[in-house]
Backbone as a ProteinNet text record, in pm:
[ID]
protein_1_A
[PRIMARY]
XXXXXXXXXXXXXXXXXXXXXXXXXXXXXXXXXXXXXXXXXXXXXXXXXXXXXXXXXXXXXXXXXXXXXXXXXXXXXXXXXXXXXXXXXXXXXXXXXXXXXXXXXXXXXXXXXXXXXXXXXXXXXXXXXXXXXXXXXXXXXXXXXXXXXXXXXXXXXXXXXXXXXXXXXXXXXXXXXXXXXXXXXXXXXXXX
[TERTIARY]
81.5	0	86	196.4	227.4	351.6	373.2	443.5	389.2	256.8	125.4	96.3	86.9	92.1	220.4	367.4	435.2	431.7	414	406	295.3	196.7	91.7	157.8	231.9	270.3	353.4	480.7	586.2	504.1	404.2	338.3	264.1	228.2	143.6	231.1	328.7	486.8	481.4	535.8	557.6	466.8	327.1	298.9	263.3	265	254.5	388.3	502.2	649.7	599.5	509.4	514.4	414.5	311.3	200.7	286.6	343.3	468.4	527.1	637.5	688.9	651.7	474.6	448.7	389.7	318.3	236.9	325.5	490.5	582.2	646.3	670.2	680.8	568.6	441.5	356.5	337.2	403.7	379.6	506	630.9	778.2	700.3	629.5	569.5	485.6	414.2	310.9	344.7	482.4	575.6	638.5	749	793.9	736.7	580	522.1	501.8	423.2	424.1	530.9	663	717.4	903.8	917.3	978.7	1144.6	1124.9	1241.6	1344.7	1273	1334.3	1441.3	1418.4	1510.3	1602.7	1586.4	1682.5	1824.7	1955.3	2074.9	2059.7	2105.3	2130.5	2218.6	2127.7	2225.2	2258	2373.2	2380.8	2297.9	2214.1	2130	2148.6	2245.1	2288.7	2181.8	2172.1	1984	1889.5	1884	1742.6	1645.9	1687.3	1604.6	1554.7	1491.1	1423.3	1431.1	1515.2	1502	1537.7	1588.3	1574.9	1509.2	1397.1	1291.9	1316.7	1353.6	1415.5	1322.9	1337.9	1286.8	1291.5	1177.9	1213.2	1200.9	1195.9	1146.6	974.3	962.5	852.6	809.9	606.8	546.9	603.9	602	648.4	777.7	849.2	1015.7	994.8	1106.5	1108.1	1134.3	1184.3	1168.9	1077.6	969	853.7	780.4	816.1	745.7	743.5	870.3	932.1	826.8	766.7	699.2	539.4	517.2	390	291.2	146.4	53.2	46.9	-61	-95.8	-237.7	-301.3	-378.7	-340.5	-455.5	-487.4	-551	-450.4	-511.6	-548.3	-666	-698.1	-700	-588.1	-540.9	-580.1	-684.1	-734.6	-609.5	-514.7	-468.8	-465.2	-489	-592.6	-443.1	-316	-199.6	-135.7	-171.1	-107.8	-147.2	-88.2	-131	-72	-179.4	-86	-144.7	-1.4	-37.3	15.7	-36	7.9	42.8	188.8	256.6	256.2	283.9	303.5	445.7	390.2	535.1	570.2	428.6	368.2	469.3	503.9	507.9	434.2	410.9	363.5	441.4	382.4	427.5	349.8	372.3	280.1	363.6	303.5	320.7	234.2	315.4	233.9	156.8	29.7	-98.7	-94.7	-40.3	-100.1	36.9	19.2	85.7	265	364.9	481.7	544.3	506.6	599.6	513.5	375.7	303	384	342.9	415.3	535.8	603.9	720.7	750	742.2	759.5	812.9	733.1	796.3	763.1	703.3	750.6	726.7	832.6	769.7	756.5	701.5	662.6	694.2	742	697.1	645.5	519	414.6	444.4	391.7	400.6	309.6	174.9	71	25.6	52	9.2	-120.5	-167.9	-291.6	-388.2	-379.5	-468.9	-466.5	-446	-451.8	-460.1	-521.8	-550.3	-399.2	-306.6	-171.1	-174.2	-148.9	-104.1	32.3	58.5	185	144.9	261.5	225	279.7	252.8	306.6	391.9	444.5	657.3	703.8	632.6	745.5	798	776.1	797.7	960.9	1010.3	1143.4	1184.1	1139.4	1259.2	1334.9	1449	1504	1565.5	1610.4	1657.5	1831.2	1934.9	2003.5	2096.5	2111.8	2140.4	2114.6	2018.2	1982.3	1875.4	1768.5	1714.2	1605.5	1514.1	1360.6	1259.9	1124.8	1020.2	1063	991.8	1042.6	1150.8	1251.1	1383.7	1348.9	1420.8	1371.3	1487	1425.7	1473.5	1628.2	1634.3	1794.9	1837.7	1813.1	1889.6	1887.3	1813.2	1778.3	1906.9	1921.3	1980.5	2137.1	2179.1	2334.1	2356.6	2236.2	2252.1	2265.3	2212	2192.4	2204.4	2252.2	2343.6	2208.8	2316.5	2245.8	2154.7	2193.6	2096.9	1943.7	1873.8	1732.9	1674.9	1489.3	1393.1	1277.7	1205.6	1127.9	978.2	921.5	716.4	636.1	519.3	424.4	329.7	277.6	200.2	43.3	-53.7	-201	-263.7	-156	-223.1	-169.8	-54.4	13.5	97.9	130.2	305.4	384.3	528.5	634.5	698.9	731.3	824.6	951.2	1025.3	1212.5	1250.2	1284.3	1315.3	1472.6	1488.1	1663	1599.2	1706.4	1664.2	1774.9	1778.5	1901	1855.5	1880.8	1891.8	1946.8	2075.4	2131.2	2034.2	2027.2	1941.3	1782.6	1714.8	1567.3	1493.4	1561.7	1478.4	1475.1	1354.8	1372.2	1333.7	1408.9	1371.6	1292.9	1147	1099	1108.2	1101.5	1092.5	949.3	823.7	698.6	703.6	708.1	684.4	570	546.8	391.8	442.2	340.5	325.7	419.3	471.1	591.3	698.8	765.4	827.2	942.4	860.7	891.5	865.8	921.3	916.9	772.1	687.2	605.7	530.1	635	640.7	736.2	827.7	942.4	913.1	911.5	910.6	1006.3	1039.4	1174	1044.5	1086.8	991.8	1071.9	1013.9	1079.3	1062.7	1133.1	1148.2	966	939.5	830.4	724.6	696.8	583.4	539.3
-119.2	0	125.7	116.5	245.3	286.4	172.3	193.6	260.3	243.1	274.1	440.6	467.2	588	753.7	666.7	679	703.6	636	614.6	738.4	722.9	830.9	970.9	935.7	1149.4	1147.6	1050.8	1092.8	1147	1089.3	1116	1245.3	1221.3	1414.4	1513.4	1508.8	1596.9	1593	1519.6	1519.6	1591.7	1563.8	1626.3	1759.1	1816.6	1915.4	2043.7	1944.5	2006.6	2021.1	1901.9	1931	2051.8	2058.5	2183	2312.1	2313.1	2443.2	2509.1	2364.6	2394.9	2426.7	2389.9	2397.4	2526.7	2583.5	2734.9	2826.8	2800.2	2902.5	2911	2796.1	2756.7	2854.8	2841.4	2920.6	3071.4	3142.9	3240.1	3337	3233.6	3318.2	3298.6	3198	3206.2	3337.1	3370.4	3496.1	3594.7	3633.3	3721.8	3793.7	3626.3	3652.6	3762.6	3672.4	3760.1	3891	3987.2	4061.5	4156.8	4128	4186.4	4124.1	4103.6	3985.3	4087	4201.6	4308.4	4216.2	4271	4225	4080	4004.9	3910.9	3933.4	4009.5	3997.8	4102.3	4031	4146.7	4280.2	4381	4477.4	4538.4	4619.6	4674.2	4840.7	4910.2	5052	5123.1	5176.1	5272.6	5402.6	5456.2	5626.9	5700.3	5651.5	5766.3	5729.6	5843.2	5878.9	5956.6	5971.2	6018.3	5961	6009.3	5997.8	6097.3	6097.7	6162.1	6333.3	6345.5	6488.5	6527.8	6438.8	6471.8	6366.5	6421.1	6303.2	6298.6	6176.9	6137.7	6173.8	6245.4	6330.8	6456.3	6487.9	6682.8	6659.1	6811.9	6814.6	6835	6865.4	6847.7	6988.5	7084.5	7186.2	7229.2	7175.8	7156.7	7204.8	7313.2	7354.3	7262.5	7124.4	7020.5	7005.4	6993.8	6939	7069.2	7207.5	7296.8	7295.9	7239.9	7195.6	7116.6	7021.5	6893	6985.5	7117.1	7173	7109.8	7081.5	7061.2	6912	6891.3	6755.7	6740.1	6641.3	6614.1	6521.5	6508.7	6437.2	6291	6187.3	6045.2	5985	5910.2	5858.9	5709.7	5660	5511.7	5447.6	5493.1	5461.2	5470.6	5555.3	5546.3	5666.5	5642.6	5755.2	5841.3	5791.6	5906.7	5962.2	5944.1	5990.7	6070.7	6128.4	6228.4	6137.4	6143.4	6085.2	6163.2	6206.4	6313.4	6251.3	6257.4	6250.2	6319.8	6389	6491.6	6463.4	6511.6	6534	6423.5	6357.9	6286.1	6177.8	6128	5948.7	5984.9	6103.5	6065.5	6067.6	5976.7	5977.7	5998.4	6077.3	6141.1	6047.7	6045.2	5993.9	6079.9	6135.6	6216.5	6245.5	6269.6	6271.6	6387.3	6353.3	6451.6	6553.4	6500.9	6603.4	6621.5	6701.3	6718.3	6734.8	6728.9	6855.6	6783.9	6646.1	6616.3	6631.7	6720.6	6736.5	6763.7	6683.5	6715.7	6659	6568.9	6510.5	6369.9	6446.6	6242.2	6117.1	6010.9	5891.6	5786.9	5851.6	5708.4	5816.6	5742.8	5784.1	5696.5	5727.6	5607.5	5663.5	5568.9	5622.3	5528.5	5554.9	5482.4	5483.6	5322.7	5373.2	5376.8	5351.1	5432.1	5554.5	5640.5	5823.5	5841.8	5763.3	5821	5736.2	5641.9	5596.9	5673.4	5728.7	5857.1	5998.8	5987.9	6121.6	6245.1	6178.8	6263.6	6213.2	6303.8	6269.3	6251.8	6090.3	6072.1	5918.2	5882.2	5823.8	5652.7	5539.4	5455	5446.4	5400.3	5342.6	5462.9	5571.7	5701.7	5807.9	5771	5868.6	5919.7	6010.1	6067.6	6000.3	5981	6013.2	5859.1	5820.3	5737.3	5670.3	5601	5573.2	5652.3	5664.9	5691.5	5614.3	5503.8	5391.9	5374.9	5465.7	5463.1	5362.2	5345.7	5225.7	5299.5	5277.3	5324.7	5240.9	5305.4	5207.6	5138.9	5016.6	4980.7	4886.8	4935.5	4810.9	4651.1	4579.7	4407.7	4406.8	4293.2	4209.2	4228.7	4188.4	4131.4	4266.7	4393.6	4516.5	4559	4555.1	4545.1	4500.5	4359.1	4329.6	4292.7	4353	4365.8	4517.7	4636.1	4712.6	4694.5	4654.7	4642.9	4562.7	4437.1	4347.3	4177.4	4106.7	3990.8	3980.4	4056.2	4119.9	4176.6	4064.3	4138.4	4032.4	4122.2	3981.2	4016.5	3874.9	3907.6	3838.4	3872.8	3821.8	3897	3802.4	3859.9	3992.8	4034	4146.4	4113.3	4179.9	4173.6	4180.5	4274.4	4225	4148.6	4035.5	3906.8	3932.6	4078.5	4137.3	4076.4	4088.3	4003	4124.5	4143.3	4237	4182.7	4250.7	4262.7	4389.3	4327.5	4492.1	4446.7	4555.6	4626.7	4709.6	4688.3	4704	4771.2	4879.2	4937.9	4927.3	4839	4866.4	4966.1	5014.2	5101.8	5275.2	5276.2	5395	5363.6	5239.5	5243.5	5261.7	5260.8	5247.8	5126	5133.9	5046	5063.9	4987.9	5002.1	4917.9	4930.9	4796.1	4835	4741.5	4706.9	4598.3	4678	4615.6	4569.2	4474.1	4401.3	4409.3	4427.4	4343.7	4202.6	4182.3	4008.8	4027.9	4122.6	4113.2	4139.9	4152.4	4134.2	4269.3	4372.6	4505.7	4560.4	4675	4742.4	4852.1	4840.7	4879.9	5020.9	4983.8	5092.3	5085.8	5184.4	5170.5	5285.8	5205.6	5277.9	5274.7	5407.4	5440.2	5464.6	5429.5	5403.3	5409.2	5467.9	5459.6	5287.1	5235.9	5080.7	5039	5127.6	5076.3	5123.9	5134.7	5199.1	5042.7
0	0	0	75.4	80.7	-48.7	-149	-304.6	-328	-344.2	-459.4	-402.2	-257.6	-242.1	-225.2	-228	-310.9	-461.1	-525	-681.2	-722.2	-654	-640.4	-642.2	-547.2	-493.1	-584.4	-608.8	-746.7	-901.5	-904.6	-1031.2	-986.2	-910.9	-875.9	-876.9	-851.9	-832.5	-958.4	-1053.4	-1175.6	-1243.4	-1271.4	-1321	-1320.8	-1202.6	-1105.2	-1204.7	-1196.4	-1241.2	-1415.3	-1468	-1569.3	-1631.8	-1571.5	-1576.5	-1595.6	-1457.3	-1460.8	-1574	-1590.4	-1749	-1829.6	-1896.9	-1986.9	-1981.7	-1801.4	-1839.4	-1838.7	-1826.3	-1823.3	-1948.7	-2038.2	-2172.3	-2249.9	-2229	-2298.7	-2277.4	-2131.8	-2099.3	-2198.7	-2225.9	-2236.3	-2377.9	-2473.1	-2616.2	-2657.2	-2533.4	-2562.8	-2531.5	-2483.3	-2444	-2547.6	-2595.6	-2693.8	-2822.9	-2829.2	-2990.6	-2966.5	-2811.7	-2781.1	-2783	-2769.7	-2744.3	-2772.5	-2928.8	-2976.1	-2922.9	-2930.1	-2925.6	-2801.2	-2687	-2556.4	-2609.4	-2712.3	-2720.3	-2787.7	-2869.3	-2988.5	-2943.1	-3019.3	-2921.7	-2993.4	-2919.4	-2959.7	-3091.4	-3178.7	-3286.6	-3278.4	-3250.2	-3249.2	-3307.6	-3320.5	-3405.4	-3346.8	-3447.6	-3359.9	-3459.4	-3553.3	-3610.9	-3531.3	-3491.7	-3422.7	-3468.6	-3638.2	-3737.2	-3832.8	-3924.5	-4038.3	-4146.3	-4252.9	-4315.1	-4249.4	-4144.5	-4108.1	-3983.4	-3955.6	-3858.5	-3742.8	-3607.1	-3515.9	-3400	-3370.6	-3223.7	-3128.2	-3060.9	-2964.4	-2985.3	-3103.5	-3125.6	-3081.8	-3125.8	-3109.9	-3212.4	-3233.4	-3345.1	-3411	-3315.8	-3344	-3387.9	-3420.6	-3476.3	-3612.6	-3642.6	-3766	-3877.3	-3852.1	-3926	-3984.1	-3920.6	-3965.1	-4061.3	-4026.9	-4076.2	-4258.3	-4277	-4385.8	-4507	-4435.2	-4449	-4489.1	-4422.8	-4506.1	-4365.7	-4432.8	-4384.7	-4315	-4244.1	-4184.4	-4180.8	-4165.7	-4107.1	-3952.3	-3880.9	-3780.6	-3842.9	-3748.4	-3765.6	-3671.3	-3637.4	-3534.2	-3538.4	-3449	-3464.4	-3317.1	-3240.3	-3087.5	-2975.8	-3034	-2906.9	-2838.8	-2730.1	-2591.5	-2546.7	-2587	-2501.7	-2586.6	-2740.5	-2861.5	-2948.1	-3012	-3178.3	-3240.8	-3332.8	-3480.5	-3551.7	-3653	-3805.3	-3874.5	-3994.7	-4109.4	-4204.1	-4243.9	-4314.3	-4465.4	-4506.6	-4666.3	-4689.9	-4778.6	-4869.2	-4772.2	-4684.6	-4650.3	-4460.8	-4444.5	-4256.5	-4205.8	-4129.4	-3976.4	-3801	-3743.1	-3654	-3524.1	-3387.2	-3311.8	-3180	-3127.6	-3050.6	-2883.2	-2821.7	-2670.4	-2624.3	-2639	-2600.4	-2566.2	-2391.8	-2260.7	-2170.5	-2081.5	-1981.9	-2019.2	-1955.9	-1950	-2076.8	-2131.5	-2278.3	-2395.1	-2376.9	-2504.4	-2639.7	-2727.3	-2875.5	-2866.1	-2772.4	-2833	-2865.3	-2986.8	-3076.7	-3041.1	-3010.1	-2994.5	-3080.2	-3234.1	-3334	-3431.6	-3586.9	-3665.5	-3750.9	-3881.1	-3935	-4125.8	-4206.5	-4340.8	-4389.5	-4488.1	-4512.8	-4668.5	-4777.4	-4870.3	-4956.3	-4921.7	-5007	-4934.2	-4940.4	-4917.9	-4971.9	-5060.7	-5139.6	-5030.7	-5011.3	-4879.7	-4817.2	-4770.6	-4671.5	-4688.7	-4832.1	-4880.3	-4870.7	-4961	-4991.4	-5138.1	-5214.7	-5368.4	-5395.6	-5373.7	-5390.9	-5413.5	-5586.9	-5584.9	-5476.8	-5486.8	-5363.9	-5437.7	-5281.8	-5273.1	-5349.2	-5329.7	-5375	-5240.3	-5135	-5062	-5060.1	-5029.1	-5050.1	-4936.5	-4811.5	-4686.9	-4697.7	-4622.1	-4579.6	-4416.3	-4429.4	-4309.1	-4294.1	-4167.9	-4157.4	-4257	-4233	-4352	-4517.7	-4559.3	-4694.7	-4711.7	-4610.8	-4633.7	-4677.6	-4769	-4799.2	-4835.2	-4843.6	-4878.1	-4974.4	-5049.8	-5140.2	-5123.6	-5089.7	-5010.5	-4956.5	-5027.9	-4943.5	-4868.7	-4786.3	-4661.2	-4659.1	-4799.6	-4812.3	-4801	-4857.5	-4830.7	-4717.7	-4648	-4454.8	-4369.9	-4458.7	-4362.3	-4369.5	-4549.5	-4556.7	-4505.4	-4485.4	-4367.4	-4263	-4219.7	-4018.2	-3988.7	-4006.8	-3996.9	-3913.6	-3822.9	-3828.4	-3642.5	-3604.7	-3460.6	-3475.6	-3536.9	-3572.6	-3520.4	-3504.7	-3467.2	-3569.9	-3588	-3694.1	-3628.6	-3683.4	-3627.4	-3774.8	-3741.7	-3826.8	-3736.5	-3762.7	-3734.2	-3721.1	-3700.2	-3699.6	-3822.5	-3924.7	-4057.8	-4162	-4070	-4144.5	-4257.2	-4176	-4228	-4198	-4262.3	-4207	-4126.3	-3984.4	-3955.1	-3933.3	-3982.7	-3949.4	-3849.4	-3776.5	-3664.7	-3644.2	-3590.4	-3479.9	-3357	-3272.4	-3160.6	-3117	-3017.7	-2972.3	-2802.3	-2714.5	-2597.1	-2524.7	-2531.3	-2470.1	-2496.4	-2586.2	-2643.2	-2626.6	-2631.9	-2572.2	-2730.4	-2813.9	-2949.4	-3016.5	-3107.2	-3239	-3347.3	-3459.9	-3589.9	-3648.5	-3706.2	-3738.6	-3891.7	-4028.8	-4145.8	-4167	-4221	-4247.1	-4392	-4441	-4563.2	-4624	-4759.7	-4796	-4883.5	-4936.8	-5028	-5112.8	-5139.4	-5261.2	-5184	-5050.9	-4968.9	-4983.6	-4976.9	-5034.4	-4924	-4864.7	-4726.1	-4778.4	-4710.5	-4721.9	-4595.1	-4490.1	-4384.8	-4292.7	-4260.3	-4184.1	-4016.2	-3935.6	-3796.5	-3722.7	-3669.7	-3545.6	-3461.6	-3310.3	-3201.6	-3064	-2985.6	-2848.3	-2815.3	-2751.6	-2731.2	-2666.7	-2584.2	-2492.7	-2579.8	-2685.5	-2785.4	-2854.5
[MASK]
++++++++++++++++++++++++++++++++++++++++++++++++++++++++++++++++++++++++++++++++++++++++++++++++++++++++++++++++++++++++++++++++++++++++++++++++++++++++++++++++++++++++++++++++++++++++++++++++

């Protein structure tokens, strides 16, 4: 009798250990996709621009005055501006209180005419510090910025390629479409 209740508790332990593994196995899986950056090593990214317009100005930066008009975009998020400038930028910017207006992503998009800009796609001018622009594949990505990247699909079953700069708190993501053509490039404060 008392093997069997032995044998009992070893197998309850066990599987007990194995539950563990597996809800901590699944927790570091849903982590991972959330938030694939945190793994991947660090690559220097001393641009903290775009084309001219850097991370961390404000909306109000004579940079941007450059860029002409905007509209307002509303992408649900409750602590942000997002505009959309002339020649496919996007700006996303902080609302309220003592950091109003200072940019923490930007974005270049490459259909503009979706968004009511007359330009035509994959023409936008700006680039990356690197020379990278819409239009650019994978492979030019990444004989730029080398082999420190993480990649995931997205919500609308994009391929993303990112860089990540830990020390600096940024990242670079590279959005693909079906022809595996950069289709939107974002600099982002890391926690965005």
């Amino acid at each position: 009798m008392k093997k069997g209740k032995v044998f009992l508790g070893y197998g309850a332990a066990l599987l007990s250990i194995c539950c563990i593994v597996f809800g901590v196995a699944k927790m570091f899986q849903a982590f991972q996709v959330t938030a694939p950056y945190h793994f991947a090593a660090s690559t220097k990214l001393s641009e903290r621009e775009l084309s001219g317009v850097k991370l961390h100005d404000t909306t109000a930066s004579d940079r941007l005055k450059n860029f002409g008009g905007f509209r307002r975009v509303n992408r649900d998020r409750s602590r942000y501006e997002q505009r959309l400038w002339h020649a496919g930028l996007v700006t996303a910017s902080i609302k309220s209180g003592r950091d109003k207006g200072k940019i923490i992503e930007l974005m270049i998009i490459a259909d503009s005419q979706e968004a009511g800009i007359a330009l035509p796609p994959y023409s936008s001018p700006f680039r990356t510090a690197r020379g990278i622009k819409i239009g650019n594949t994978e492979k030019q990505v990444k004989k730029k910025y080398g082999k420190n990247y993480y990649t995931y699909t997205d919500a609308a079953h994009d391929k993303v390629v990112g860089y990540v700069d830990h020390n600096a708190r940024i990242k670079l993501d590279f959005i693909f479409d079906q022809n595996g053509l950069i289709k939107i490039i974002r600099l982002a404060d890391q926690n965005i």
